[in-house]
LOTI-97311 format. One line per field, with one value per atom (N, C-alpha, C): residue in one letter; residue number from 1; x, y, z. Coordinates in Angstrom, 2 decimals, padded with zeros to 5 digits. Each point is the difference from the previous one (the first is absolute). Layout:
! LOTI-97311
kefi <- [a ...] $
vextor <- [NUM ...] $
c1 <- [X ...] $
c2 <- [Y ...] $
c3 <- [Z ...] $
END
This chain:
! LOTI-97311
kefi <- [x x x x x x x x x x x x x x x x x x x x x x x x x x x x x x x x x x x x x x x x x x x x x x x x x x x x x x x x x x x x x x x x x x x x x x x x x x x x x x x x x x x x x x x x x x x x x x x x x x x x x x x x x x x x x x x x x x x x x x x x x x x x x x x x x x x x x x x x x x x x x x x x x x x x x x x x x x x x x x x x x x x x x x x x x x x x x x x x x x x x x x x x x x x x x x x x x x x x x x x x x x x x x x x x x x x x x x x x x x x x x x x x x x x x x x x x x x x x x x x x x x x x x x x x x x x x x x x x x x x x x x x x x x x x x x x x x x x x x x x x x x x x x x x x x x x x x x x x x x x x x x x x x x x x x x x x x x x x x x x x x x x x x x x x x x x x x x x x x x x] $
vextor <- [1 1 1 2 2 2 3 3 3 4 4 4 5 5 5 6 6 6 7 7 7 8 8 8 9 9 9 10 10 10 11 11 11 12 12 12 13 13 13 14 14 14 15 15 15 16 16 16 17 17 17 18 18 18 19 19 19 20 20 20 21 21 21 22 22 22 23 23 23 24 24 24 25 25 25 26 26 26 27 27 27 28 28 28 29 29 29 30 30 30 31 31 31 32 32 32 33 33 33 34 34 34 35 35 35 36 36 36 37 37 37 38 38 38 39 39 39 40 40 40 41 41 41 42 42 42 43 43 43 44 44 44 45 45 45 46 46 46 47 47 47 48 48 48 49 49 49 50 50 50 51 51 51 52 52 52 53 53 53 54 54 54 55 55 55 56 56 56 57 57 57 58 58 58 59 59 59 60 60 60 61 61 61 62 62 62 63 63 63 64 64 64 65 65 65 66 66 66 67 67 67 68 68 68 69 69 69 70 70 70 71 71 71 72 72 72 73 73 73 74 74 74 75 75 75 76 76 76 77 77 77 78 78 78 79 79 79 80 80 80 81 81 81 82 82 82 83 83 83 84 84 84 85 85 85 86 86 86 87 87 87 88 88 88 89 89 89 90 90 90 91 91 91 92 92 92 93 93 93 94 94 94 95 95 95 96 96 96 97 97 97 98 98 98 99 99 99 100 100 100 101 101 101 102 102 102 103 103 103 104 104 104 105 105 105 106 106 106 107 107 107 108 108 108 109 109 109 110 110 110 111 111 111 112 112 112 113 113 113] $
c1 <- [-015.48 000.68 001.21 -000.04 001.17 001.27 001.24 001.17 001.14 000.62 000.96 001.29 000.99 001.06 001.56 000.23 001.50 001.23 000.77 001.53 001.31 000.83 000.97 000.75 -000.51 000.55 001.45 000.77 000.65 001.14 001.05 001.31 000.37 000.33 000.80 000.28 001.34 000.59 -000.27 -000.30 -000.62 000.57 -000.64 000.17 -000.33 -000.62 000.36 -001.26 -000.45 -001.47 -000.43 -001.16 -000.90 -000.67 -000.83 -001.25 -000.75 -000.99 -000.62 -001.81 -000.43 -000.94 -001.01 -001.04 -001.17 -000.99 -000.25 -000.88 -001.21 -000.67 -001.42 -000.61 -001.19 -000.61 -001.65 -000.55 -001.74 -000.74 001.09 -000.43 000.97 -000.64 000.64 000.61 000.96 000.17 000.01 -000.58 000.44 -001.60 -000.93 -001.13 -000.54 001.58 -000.10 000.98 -000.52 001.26 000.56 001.30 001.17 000.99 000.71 000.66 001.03 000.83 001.15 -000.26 000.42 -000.57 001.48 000.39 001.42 -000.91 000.86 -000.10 001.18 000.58 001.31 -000.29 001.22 -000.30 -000.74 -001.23 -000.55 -000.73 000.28 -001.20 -001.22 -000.96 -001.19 000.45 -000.69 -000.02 -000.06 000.74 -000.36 000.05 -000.67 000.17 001.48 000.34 001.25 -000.63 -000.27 -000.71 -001.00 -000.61 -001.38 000.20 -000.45 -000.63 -000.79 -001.35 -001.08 -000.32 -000.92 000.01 -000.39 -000.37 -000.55 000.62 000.78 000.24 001.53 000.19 001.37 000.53 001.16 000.97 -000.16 000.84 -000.50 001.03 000.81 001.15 -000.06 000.86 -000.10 001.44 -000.18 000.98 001.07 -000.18 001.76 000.70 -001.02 000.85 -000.14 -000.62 -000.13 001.21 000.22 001.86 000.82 -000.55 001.09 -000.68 -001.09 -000.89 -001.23 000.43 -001.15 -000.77 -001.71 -000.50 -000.63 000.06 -000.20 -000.87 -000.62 -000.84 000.41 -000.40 000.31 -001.08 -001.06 -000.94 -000.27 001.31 -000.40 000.76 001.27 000.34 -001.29 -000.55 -000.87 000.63 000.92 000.99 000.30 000.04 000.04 001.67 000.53 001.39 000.15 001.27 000.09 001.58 000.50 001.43 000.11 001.12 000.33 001.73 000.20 001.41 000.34 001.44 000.49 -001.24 000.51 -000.33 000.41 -001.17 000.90 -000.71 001.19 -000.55 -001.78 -000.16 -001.70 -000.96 000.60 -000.89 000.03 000.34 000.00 -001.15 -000.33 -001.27 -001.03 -000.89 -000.76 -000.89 000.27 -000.37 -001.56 -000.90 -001.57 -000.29 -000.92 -000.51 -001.11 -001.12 -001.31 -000.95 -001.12 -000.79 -001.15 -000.11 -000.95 -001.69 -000.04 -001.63 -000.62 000.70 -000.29 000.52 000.80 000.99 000.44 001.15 000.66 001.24 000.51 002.03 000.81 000.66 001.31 000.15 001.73 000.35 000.78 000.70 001.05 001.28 001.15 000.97 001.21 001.20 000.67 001.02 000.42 000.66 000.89 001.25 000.80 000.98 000.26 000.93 001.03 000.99 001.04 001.58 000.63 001.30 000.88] $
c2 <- [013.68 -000.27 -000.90 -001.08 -000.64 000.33 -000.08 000.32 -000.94 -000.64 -000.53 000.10 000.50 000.17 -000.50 -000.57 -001.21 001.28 -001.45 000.88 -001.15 000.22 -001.16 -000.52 000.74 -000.37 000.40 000.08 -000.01 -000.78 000.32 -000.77 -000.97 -001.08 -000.85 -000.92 -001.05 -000.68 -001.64 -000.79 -001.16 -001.16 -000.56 -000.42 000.46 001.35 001.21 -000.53 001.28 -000.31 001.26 000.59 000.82 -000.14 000.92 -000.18 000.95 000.20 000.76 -000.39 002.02 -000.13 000.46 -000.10 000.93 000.31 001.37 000.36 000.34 -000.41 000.51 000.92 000.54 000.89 000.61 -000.22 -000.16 -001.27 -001.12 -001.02 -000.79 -000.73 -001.33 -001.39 000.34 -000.75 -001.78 -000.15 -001.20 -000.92 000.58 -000.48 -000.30 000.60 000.00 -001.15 -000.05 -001.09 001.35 -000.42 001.37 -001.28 001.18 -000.97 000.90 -000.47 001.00 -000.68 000.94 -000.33 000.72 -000.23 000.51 000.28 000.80 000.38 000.52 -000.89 000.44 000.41 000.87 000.78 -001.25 000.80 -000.97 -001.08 000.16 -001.45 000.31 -000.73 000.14 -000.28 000.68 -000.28 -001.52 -000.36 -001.55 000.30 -001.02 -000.66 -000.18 000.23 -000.21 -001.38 000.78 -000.67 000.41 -001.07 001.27 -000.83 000.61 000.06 -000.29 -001.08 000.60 000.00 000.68 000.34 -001.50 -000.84 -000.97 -001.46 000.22 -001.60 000.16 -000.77 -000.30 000.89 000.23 000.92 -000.48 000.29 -000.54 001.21 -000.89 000.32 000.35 000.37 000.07 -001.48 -000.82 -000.66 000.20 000.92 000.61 000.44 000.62 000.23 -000.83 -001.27 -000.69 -000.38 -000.12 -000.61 001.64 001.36 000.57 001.50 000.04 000.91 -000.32 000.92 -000.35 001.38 -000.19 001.04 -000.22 001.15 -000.17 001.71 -000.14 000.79 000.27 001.48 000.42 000.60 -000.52 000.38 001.47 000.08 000.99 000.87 000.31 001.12 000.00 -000.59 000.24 -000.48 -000.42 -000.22 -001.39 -000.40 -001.25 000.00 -000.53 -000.57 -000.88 000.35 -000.91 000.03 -001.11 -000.48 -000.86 000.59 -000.50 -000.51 -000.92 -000.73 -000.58 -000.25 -000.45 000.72 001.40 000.31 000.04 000.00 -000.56 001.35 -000.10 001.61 -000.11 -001.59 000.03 000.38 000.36 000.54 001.80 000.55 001.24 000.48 001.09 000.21 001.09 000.64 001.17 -001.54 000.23 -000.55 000.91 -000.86 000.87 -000.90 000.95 -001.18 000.46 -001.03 000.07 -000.31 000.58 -000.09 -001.06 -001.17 -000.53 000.17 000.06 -000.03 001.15 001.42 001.29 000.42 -000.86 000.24 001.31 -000.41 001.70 -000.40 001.23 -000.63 000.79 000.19 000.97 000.48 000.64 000.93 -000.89 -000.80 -000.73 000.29 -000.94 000.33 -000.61 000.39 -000.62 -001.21 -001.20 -000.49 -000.31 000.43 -000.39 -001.14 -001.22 -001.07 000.05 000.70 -000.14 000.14 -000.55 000.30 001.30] $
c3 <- [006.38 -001.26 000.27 -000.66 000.09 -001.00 000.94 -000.78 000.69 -001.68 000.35 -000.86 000.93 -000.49 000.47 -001.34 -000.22 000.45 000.23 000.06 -000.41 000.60 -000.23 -001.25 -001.37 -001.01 -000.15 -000.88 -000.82 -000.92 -000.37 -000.30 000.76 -000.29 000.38 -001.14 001.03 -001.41 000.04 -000.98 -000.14 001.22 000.88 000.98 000.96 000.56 000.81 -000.01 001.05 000.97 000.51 000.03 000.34 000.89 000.58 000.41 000.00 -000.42 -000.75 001.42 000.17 001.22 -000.80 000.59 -000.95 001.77 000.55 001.01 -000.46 000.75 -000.40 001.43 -000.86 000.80 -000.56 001.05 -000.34 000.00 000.29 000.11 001.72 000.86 000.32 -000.96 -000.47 -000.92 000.62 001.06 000.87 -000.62 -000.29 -000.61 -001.50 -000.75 -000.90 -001.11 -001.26 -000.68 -000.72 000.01 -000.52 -001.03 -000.93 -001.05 -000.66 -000.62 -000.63 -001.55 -000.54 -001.79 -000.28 -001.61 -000.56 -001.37 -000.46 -001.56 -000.74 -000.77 -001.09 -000.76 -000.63 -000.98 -001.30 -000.49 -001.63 000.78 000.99 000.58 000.58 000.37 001.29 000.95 000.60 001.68 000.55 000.83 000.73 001.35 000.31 001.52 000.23 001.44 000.11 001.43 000.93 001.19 000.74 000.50 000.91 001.41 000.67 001.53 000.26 000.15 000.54 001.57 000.23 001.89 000.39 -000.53 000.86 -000.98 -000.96 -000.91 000.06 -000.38 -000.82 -000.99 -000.36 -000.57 -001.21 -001.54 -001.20 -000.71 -000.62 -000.72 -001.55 -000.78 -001.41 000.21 -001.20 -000.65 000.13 -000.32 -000.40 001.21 001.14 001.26 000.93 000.30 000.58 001.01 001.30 000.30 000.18 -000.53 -000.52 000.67 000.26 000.39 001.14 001.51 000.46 000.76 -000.29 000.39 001.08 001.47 001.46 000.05 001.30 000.15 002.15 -000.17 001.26 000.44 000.57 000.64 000.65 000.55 001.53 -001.05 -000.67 -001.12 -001.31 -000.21 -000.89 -001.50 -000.17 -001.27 -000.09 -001.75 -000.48 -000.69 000.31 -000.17 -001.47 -000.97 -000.86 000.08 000.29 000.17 -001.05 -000.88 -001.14 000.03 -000.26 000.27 -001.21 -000.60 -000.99 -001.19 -000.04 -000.85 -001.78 -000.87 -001.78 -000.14 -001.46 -000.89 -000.54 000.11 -000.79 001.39 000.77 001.20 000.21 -001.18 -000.56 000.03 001.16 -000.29 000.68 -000.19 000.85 000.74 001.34 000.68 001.21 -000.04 000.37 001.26 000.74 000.93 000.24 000.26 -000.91 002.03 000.11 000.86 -000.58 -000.25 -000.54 -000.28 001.04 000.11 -000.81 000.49 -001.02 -000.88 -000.51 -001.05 -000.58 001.50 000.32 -000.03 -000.86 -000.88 000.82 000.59 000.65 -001.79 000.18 -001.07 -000.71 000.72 -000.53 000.21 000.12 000.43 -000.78 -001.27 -000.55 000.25 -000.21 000.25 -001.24 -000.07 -001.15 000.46 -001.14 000.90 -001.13 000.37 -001.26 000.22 -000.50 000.40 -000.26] $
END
């Protein structure tokens, strides 16, 4: 059974920076494409960034420059480093196993002064 579970959220104030982990387990995640998704309050879910095991990285718009997602092989855990953070980056933040489309729990990030 695969399980993946975020950490790293919370408070901070606009400019400020996170980093936010998500571990997995039941999988080698080193074979796999992994991705972090957000959801604000009243909105859908988006792409934030993905991983895949063998391509190129692939950003949302909006975090492009400002957010980058890394992967640790031998810990088993996908990394999302978030820098110059804005309040529109408010958000339950997920991180998604692609292939089996398997969600962690989610982990809050509030950006507010």
């Amino acid at each position: 059974q695969v399980l993946l579970v975020e950490s790293g959220g919370g408070l901070v104030q606009p400019g400020g920076s996170l980093r936010l982990s998500c571990a997995a387990s039941g999988i080698s995640i080193s074979v796999y494409d992994m991705g972090w998704y957000r959801q604000a309050p009243g909105k859908q879910r988006e792409m934030v960034a993905i991983i895949p095991w063998r391509a190129s990285t692939n950003y949302a718009d909006s975090v492009k420059g400002r957010f980058t997602i890394s992967r640790d092989n031998a810990k088993n855990t996908v990394f999302l480093q978030m820098n110059n953070l804005k309040s529109e980056d408010t958000a339950v933040y997920y991180c998604k196993e692609l292939q089996n489309n398997v969600w962690g729990q989610g982990t809050q990030v509030t950006v507010s002064s």
